[in-house]
N, C-alpha and C positions, 0 to 999 in steps of 0.2 A: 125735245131737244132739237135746236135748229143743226140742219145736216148742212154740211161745206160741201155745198152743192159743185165748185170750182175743182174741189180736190176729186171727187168721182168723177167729175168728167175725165178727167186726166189719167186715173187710174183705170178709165174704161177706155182710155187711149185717143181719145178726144181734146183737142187742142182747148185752152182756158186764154179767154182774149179779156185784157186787164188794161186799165188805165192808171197811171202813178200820179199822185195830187202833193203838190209840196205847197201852193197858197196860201194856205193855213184856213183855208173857209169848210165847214163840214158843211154848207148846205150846197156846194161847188161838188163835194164827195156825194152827196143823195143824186143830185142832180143826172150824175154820171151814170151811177146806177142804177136808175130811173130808165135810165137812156138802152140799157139793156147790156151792159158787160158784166163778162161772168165775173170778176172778181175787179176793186177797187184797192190802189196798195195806197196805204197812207204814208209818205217819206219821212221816218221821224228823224233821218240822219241829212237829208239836206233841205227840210220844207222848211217852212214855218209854222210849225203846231208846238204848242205843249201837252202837257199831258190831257190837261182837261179837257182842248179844244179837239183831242184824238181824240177822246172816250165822247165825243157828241157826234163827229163824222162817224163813225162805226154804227152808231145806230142811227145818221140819216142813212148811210148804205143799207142797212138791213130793211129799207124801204122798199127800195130796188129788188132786182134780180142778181146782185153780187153778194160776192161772199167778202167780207170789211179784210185786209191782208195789214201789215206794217213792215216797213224796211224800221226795223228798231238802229236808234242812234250809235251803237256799239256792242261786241259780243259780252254782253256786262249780266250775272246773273238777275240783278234788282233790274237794268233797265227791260230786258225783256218780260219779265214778272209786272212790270209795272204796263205793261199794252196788253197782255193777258189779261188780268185782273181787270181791265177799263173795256175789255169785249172784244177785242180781234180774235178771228179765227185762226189767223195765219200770221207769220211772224220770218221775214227774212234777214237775216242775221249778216250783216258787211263785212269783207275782209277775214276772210275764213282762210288760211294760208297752211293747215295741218288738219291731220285728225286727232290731234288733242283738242281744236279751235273747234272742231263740230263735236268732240265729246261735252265740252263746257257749255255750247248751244244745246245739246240734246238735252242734258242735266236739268239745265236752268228752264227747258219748256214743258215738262212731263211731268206729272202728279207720281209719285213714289208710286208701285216699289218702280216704274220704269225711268224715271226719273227725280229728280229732287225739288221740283217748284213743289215753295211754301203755299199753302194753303188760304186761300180769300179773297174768293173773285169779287168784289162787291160792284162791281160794274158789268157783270156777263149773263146778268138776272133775265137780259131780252133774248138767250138765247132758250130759255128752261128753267125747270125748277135746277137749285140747285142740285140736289142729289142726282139728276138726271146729268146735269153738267159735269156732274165730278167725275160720272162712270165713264161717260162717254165723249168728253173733248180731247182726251188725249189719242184717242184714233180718227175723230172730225179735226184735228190741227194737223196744217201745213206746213213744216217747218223746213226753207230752203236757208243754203247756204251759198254766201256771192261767191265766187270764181272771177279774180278780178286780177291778180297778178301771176308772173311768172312760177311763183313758189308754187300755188294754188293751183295751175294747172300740170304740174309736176306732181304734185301729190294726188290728184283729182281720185284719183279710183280709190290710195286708204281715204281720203274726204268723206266720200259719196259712200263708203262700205262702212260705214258707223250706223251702229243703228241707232234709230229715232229720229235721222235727219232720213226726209222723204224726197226730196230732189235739192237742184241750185238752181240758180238765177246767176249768167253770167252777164256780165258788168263788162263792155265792149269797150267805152272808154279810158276806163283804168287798166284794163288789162293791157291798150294799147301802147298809152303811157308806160308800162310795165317794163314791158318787151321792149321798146325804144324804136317804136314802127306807128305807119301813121295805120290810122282804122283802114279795112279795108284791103291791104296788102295782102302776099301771098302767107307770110308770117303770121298775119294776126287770125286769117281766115282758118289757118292749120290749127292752130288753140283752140281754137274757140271746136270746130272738129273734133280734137280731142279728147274735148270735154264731152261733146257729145258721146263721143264712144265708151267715154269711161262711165256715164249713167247707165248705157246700155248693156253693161259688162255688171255693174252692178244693181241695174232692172230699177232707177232711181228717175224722177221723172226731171227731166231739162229742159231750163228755162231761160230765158235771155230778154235782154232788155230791147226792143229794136228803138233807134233814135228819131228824135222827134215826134212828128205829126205823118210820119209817112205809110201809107196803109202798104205801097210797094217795099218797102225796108221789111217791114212784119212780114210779107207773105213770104219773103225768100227764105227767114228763119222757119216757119210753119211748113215747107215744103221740106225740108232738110230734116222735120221730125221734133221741133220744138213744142213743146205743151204749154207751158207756162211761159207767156208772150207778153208782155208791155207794150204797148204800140202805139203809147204815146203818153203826152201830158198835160194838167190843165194850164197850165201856161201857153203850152205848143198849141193846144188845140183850140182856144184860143186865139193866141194872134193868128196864128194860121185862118180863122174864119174870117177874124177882122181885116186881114190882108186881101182874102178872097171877094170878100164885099167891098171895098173899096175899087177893087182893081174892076170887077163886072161891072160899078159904076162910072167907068172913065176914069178915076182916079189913083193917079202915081205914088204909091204907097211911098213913106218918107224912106229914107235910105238906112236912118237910125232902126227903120224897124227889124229886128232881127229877133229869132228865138230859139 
């Protein structure tokens, strides 16, 4: 059985450095994890994938040195059953605003008696035999919960105190939207703080998304005690290269280019 190499490191208190892919390419996802990050989130909530194109990125990642993750489309029983069963290890679940929102995430990612996902993974064949799969991916799965609005940081500690969810991933631009403050303020910095504290209150591993292509954005989070880090994305990192290259060549990157 393949081991979530991403989630031990974290649980061994070791920081998990991850890149989020929304282009809809899995050979964009191999690529990545080739490149050497501990784990690869597939965006099934703002990328461009469907399902099939997710269950082919999962296993280019498994090429790599990452462990294949998914931001599933919504907290919907079938839709996270449905990136489970196609091979992800890891499954980040949007818009979690209670702990009833993470009892129904717990539910729907755990094989009975810990939980209630139906039975037939017919896509996670690359990780084990099956019987090897069945014993053991319900404690090799990573199952985070966003932290993204006002509600969700209010409830943060019953959130994070459900069990079978193992940390969050806080969501810095909706939370900001949230709150009615721009990123970055003394308001949104205090939330986001928070949250940290309420993982640490409930021994749950926290995670946050840092924006863009900035390796300085990640580090401030990783210093503050973040595990679970996004530090960027294939779009960002991307233009951001092609920006970089243009510009060492004497050339004035177009004004439209943004990312």
């Amino acid at each position: 059985m393949r081991l979530n190499t991403a989630k031990r490191r974290m649980l061994a208190g070791k920081p998990a450095l991850g890149v989020e892919v929304g282009l809809g390419s899995p050979l964009v996802a191999e690529i990545l994890s080739i490149a050497g990050f501990d784990f690869v989130q597939v965006d099934h909530q703002h990328g461009a994938w469907d399902y099939d194109t997710a269950m082919m990125a999962f296993r280019g990642i498994c090429y790599g040195t990452a462990t294949p993750v998914a931001r599933v489309e919504q907290n919907d029983y079938y839709a996270i059953g449905h990136l489970l069963d196609r091979g992800t290890m890891g499954i980040v679940v949007p818009m979690v605003n209670s702990a009833s929102d993470a009892e129904a995430a717990a539910f729907a990612a755990r094989y009975p008696p810990r939980g209630g996902r139906s039975i037939g993974p017919f896509g996670a064949g690359l990780h084990g035999a099956r019987s090897e799969y069945r014993a053991q991916i319900d404690d090799e799965l990573f199952l985070a919960v966003q932290i993204e609005t006002q509600a969700a940081v209010d409830n943060a500690e019953e959130i994070l105190g459900v069990e079978g969810i193992d940390g969050c991933w806080v969501g810095p631009t909706d939370l900001a939207a949230s709150l009615g403050v721009d990123p970055g303020t003394k308001e949104h910095e205090a939330a986001i703080l928070h949250v940290l504290d309420a993982c640490r209150k409930t021994k749950k591993i926290p995670g946050i998304a840092a924006a863009g292509a900035s390796a300085g954005g990640a580090q401030k989070w990783l210093d503050r005690g973040f595990l679970y880090v996004v530090v960027g994305g294939d779009r960002h990192l991307l233009a951001a290269a092609a920006l970089e290259t243009l510009q060492k060549l004497g050339r004035e990157p177009r004004k439209e280019a943004r990312y």
